[in-house]
C-alpha positions as CSV (number, residue, x, y, z in Angstrom):
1,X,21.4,-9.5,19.4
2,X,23.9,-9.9,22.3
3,X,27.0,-12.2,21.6
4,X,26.9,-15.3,23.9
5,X,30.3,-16.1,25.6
6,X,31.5,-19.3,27.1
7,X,33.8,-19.4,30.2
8,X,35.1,-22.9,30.9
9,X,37.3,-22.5,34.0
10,X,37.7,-24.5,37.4
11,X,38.7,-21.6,40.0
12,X,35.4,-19.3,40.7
13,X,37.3,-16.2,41.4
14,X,38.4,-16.1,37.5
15,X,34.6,-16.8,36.2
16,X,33.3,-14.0,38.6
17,X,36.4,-11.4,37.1
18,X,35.5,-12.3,33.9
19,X,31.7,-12.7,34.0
20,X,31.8,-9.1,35.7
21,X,34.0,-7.8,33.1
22,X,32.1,-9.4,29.6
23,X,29.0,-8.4,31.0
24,X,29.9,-5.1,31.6
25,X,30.5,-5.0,27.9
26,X,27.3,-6.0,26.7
27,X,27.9,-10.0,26.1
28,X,25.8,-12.9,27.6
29,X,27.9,-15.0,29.4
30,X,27.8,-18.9,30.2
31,X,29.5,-20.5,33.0
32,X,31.1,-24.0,33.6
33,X,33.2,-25.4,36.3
34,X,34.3,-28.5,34.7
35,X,34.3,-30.9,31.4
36,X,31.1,-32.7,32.8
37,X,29.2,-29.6,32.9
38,X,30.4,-28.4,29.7
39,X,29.5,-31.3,28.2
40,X,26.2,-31.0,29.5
41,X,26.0,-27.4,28.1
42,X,26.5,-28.7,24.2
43,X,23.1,-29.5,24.2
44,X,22.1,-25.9,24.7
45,X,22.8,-22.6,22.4
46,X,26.3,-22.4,20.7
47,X,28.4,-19.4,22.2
48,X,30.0,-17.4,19.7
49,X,33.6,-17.6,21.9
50,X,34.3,-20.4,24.5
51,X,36.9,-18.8,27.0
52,X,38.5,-23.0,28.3
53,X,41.3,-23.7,30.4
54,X,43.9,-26.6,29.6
55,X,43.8,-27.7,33.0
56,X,40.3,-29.1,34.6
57,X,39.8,-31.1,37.3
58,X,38.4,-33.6,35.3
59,X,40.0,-33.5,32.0
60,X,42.7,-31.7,29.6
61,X,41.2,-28.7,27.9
62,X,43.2,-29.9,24.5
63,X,40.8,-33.2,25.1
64,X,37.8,-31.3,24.8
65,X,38.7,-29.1,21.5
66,X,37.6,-31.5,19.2
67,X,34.7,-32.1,21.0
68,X,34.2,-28.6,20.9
69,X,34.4,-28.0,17.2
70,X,32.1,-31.0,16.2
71,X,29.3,-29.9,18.0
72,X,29.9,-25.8,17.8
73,X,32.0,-26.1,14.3
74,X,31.9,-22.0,13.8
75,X,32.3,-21.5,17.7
76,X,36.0,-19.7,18.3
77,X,37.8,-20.8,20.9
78,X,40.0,-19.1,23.3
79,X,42.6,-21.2,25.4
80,X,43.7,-19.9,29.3
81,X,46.0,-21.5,30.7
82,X,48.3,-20.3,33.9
83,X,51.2,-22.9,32.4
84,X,51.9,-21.4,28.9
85,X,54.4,-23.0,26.9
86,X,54.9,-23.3,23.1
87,X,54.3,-26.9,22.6
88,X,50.4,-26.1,24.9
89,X,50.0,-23.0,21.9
90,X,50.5,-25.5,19.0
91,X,48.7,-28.5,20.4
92,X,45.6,-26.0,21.2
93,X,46.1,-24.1,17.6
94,X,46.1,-27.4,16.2
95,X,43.3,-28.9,18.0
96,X,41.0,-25.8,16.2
97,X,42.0,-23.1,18.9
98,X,41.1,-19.2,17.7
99,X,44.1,-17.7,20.0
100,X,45.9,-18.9,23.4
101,X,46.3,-16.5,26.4
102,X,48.1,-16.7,29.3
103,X,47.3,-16.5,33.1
104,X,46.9,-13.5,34.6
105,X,45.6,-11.9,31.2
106,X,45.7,-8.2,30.5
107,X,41.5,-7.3,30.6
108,X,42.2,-4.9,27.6
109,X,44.3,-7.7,25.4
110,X,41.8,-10.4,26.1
111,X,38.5,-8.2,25.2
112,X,40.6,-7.4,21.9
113,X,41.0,-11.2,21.2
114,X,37.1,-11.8,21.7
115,X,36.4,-8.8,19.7
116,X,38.3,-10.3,16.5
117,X,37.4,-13.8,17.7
118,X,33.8,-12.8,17.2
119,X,34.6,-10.9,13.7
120,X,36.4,-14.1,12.4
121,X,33.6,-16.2,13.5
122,X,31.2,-13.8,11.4
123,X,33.4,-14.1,8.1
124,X,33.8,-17.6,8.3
125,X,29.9,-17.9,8.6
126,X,29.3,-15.3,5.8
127,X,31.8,-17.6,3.7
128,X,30.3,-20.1,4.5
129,X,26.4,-19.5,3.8
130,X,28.1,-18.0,0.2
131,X,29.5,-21.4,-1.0
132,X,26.2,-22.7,0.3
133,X,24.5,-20.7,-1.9
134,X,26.4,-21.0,-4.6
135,X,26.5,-24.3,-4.3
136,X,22.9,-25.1,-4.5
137,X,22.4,-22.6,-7.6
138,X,24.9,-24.8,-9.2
139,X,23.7,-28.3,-8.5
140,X,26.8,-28.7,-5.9
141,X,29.0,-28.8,-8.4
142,X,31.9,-26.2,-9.5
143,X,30.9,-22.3,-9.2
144,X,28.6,-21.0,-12.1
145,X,30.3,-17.9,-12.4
146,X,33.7,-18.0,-13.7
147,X,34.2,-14.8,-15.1
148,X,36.1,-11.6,-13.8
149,X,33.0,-9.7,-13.9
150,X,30.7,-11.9,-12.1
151,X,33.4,-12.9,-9.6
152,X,33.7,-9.4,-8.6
153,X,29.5,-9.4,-8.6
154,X,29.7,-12.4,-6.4
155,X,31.9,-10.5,-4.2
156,X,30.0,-7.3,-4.1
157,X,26.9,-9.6,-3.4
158,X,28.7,-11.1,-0.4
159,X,29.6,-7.3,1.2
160,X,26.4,-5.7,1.1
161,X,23.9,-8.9,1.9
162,X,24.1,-8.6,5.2
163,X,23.3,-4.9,5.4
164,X,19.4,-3.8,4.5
165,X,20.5,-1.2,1.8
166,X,18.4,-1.4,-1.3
167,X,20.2,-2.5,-4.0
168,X,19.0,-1.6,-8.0
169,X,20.1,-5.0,-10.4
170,X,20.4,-3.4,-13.7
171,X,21.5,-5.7,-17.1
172,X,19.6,-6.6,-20.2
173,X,16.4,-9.4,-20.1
174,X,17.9,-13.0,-19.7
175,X,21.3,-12.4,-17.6
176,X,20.0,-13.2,-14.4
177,X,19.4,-10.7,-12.1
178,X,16.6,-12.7,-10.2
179,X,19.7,-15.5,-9.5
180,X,21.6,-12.1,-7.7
181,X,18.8,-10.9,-6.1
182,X,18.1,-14.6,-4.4
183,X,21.8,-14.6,-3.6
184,X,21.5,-11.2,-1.5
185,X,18.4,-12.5,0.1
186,X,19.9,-15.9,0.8
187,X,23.6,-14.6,2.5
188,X,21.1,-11.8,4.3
189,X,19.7,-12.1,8.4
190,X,16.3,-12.3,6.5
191,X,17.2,-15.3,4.5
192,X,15.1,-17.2,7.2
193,X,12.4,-14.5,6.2
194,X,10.0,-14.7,3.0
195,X,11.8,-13.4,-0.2
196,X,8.5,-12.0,-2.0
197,X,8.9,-11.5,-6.2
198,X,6.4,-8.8,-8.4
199,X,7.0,-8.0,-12.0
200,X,5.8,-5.0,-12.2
201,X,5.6,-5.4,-16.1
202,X,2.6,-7.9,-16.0
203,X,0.3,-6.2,-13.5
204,X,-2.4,-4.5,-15.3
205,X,-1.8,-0.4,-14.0
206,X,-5.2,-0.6,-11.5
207,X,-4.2,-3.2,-10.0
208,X,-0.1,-3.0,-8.7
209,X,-1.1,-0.5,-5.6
210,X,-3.4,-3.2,-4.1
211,X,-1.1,-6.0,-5.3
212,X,1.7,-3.8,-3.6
213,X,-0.4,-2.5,-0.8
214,X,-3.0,-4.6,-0.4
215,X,-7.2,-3.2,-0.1
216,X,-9.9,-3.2,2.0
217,X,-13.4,-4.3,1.2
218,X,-15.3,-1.9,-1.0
219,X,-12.1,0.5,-2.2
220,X,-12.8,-0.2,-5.8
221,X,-15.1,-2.6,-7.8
222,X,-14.5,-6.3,-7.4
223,X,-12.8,-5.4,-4.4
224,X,-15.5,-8.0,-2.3
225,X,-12.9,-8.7,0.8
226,X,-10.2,-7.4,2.0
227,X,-6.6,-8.1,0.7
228,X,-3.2,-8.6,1.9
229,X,-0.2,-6.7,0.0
230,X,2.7,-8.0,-0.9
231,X,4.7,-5.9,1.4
232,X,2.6,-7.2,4.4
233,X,3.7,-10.9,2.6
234,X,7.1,-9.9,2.7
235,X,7.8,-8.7,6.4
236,X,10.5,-9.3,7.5
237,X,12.2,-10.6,4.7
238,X,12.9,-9.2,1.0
239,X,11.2,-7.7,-1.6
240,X,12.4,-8.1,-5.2
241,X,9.9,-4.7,-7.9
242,X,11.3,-6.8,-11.0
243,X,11.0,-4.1,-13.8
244,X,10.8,-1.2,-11.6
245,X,10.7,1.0,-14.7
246,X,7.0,-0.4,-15.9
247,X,5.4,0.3,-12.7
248,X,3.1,3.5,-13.4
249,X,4.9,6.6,-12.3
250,X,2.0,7.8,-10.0
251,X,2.6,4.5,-8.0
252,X,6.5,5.0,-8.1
253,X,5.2,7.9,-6.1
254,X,3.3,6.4,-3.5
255,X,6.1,3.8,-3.5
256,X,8.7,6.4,-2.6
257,X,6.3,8.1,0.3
258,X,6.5,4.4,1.6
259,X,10.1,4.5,1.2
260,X,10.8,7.2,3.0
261,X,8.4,7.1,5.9
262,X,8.6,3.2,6.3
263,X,5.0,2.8,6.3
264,X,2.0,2.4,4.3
265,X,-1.2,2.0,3.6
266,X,-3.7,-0.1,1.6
267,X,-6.0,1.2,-0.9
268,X,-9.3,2.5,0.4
269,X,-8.0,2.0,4.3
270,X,-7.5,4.5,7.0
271,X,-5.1,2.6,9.0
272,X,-1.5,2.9,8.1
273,X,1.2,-0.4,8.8
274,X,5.0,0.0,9.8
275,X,7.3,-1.2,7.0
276,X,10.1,-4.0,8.1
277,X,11.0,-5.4,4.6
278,X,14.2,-4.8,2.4
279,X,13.7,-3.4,-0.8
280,X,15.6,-5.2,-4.3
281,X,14.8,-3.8,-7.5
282,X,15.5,-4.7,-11.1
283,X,15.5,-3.3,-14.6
284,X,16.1,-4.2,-18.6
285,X,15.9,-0.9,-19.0
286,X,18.8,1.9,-19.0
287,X,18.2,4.0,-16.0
288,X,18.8,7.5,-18.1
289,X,17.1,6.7,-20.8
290,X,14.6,5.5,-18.6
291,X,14.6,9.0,-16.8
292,X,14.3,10.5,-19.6
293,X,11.3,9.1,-21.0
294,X,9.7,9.4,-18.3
295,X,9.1,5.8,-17.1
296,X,11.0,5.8,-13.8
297,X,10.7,8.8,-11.6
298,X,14.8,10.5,-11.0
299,X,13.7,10.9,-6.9
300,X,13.0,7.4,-6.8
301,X,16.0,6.0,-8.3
302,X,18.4,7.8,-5.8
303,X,16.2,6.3,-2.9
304,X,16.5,3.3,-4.4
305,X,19.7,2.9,-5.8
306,X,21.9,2.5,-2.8
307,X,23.5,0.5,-4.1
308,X,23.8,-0.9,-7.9
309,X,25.1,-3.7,-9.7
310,X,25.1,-4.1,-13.5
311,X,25.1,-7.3,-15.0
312,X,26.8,-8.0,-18.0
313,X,25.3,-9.8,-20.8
314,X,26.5,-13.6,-21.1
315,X,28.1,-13.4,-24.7
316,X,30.7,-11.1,-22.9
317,X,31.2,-13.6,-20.2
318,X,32.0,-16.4,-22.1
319,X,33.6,-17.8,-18.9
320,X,30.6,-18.5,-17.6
321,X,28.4,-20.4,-20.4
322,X,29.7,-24.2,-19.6
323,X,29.7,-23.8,-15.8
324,X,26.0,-22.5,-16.5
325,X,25.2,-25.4,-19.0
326,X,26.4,-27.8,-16.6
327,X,24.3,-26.5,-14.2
328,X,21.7,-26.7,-16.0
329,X,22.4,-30.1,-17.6
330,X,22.4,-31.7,-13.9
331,X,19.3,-30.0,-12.7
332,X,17.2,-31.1,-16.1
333,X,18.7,-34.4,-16.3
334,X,17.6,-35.2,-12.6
335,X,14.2,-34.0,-13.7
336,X,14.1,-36.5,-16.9
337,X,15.4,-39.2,-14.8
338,X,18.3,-39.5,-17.5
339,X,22.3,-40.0,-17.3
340,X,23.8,-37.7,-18.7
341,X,27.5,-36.8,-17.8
342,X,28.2,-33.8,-19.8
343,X,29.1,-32.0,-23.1
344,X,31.5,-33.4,-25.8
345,X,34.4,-30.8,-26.2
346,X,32.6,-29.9,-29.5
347,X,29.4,-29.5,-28.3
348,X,30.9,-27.2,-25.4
349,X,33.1,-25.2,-27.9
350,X,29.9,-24.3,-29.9
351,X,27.8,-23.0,-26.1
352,X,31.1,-21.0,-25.8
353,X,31.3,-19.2,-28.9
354,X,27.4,-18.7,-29.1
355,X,26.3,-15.0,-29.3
356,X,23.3,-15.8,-26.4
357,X,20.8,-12.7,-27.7
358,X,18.3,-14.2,-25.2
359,X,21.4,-14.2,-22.5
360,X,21.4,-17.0,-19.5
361,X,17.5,-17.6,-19.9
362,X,17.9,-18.4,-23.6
363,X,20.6,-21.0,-22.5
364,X,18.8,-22.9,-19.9
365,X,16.2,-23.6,-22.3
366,X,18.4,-24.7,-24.9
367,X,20.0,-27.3,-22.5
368,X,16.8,-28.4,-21.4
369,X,15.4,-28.9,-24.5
370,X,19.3,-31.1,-25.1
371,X,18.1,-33.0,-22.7
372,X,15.1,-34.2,-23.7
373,X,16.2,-34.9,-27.4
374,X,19.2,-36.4,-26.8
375,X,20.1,-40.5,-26.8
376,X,23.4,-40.3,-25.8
377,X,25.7,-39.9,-22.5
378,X,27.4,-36.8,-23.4
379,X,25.5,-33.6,-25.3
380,X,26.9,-33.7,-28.0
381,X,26.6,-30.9,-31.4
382,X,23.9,-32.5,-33.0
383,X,22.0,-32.3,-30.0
384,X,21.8,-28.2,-29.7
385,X,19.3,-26.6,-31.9
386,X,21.8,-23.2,-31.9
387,X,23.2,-22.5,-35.2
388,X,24.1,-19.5,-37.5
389,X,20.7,-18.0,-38.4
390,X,19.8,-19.0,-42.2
391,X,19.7,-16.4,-44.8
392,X,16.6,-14.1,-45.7
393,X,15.8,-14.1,-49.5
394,X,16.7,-10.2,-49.7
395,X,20.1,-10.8,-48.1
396,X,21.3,-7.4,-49.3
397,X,18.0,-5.4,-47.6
398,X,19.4,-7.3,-44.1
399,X,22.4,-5.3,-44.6
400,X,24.5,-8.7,-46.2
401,X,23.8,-10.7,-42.7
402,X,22.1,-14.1,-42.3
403,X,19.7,-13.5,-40.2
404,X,16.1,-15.6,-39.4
405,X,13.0,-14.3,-40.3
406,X,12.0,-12.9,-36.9
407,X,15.7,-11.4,-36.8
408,X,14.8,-9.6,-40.0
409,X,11.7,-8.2,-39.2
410,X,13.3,-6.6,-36.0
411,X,16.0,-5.3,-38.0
412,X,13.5,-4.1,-40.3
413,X,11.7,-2.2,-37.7
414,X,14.8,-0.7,-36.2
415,X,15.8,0.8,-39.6
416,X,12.1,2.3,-40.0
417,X,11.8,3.9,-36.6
418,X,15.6,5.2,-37.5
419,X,14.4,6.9,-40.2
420,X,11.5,8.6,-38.4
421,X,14.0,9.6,-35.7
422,X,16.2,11.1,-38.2
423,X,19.0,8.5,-36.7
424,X,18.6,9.9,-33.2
425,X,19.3,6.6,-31.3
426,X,18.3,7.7,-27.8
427,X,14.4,8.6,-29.3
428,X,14.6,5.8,-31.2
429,X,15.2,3.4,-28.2
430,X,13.0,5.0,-26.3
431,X,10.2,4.4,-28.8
432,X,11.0,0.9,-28.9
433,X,11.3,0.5,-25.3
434,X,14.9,-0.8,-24.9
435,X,17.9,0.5,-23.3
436,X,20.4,2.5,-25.7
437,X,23.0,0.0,-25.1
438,X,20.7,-2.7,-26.3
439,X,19.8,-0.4,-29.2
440,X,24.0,0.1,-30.2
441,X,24.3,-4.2,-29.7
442,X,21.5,-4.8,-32.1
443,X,22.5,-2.4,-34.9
444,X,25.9,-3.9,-35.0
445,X,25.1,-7.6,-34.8
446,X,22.5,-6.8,-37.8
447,X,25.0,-4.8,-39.4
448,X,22.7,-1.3,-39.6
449,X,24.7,1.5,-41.4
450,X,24.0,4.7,-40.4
């Protein structure tokens, strides 16, 4: 789409140079004569860069800045003026002026100023619509993520959202990588697009192609009408294959002919579609082990990891657990129709230290269910059902850990399907379906000797 430029300037000969000249490079260019015109004009599109004189007929440019920037807030604006003096250049700097130029300007100087005009106009936007996001995913109040590592997510997020790249979310089940993948679709040019979710885990295996692809009438039994896919649902916008590693391999194939021809086509049809949708994916899983066994195809992954972005599990991002909390204390509160203003330092110092095996999903039901059982103003220890699991009978069969009885009988398969493995962790993950990583975590936390 073409930048639109604004020229505010009273002598004609100057609009026609510099009309001539910004359309020659590619820019849509709006004219005005005078303030009242201008005026006029601020009920139209915003420019991206308004090129005003200081001196009108009918007013003082300066006068019109704030004018300017209340109705066009991320509009930059460039000041021409044939009587430059320093006092002029801070007034119009002041005012909320990009950059101030001086009459006769150098062509090549003044397209360089639009040029970074324009890029500073994008940042500030980009900024912008990230606090705005962030903002509503924390109720409005301070960020959610505190940590080094998901700062640096965050940041990654912000870089590559406004690109189309398809971008793999990797991290065990709870930590949040729908919240990142709404994040990307929200700071991206098809936020205003639909943002279209499929977990691929809880699709029976006959039916994810015509879920994916959609069907025509008569392609398999029960298929009585015709159906619209999921990437006809999402064009234009985004398209989040949560648990890309349980989608059946022989549709990971058809997915990556769609892929890389950009088109498709439903089950049963002869008439393929054009693809205009930007690809997300997710996974619990570790992508080699993964490979390995066999559940995600290697071709695929490289098509579909452009980009990646692991997230870390939330008992090591401790930083983040009260921001989250809090977050999630506001939104549920609002829901109950309850005051509640927060957590006693106690009841904060226990979230903090809390191991979180069931990671940022685990946490927002314990506040929820805080919530609702609480009397008081503030949450305070009593009110959390987290506590150190209570002891097995056989405490020295659980390896000497307290654990609860559905923690012991997962410790008790892992040390059966070790011993069938030999001790071989990577088959043994792989036969229970979890990442190796996830594997390693659980046979330290229940204290598994080798």
């Amino acid at each position: 789409m073409k930048q639109r430029l604004m020229i505010v300037d009273d002598e004609s000969a100057i609009r026609v140079l510099l009309r001539t000249m910004l359309e020659k490079e590619g820019y849509e260019v709006i004219e005005a004569a005078d303030a009242a015109t201008m005026r006029e004009l601020l009920a139209g599109p915003q420019p991206d860069v308004i090129m005003l004189d200081l001196k009108l007929p009918d007013s003082d440019g300066i006068d019109l800045l704030p004018l300017v920037k209340k109705n066009w807030p991320t509009s930059e604006v460039i000041v021409l003026t044939g009587h430059a003096t320093i006092d002029a250049a801070v007034a119009a700097t002041k005012a909320g002026a990009y950059d101030f130029q001086k009459k006769p300007f150098d062509p090549k100087a003044l397209l360089l100023c639009i040029e970074r005009a324009i890029e500073h106009k994008v940042l500030t936007e980009e900024t912008s619509s990230l606090r705005q996001a962030l903002a509503t995913m924390s109720g409005g109040g301070s960020p959610i993520f505190q940590s080094p590592a998901m700062k640096a997510i965050v940041r990654n997020v912000e870089r590559i959202a406004p690109s189309d790249v398809s971008v793999l979310i990797t991290g065990e089940s709870g930590t949040g990588k729908e919240v990142i993948a709404d994040l990307i679709h929200q700071l991206s040019p098809r936020s205003k697009g639909p943002f279209v979710k499929i977990n691929c885990a809880a699709l029976p295996r006959e039916l994810i192609e015509s879920e994916l692809f959609g069907s025509v009438k008569g392609a398999f039994t029960g298929a009585q009408t015709d159906r619209e896919g999921l990437f006809r649902q999402a064009e234009g916008g985004t398209l989040l294959l949560d648990e890309l590693a349980e989608m059946p391999v022989d549709t990971q194939t058809k997915l990556l002919r769609v892929l890389q021809e950009r088109e498709y086509r439903p089950v049963g049809g002869r008439q393929s579609f054009k693809v205009n949708v930007r690809i997300l994916a997710s996974t619990n899983l570790e992508v080699e082990v993964a490979i390995r066994a066999g559940k995600l195809r290697e071709d695929l992954y490289y098509r579909i990891n452009t980009i990646s972005l692991n997230l870390p599990p939330l008992r090591e991002r401790q930083d983040d657990i009260v921001p989250l909390a809090t977050s999630f204390l506001k939104r549920f509160a609002a829901q109950a129709g309850r005051t509640i203003n927060g957590f006693t330092p106690a009841a904060a110092e226990k979230l903090r230290t809390y191991e979180w095996p069931g990671n940022v999903r685990q946490l927002q039901n314990e506040i929820q269910r805080a919530v609702l059982m609480s009397d008081e103003a503030m949450i305070d220890v009593g009110d959390l059902s987290i506590t150190q699991p209570a002891a097995l009978e056989d405490a020295e069969e659980n390896g000497g850990t307290s654990l609860t009885l559905l923690e012991g009988m997962e410790r008790q398969t892992i040390v059966q399907m070790l011993k069938e493995t030999n001790g071989n962790k990577l088959e043994t993950a792989k036969r229970l379906g979890i990442g190796r990583q996830t594997l390693y975590n659980k046979i330290k936390a229940y204290n598994i000797q080798a």
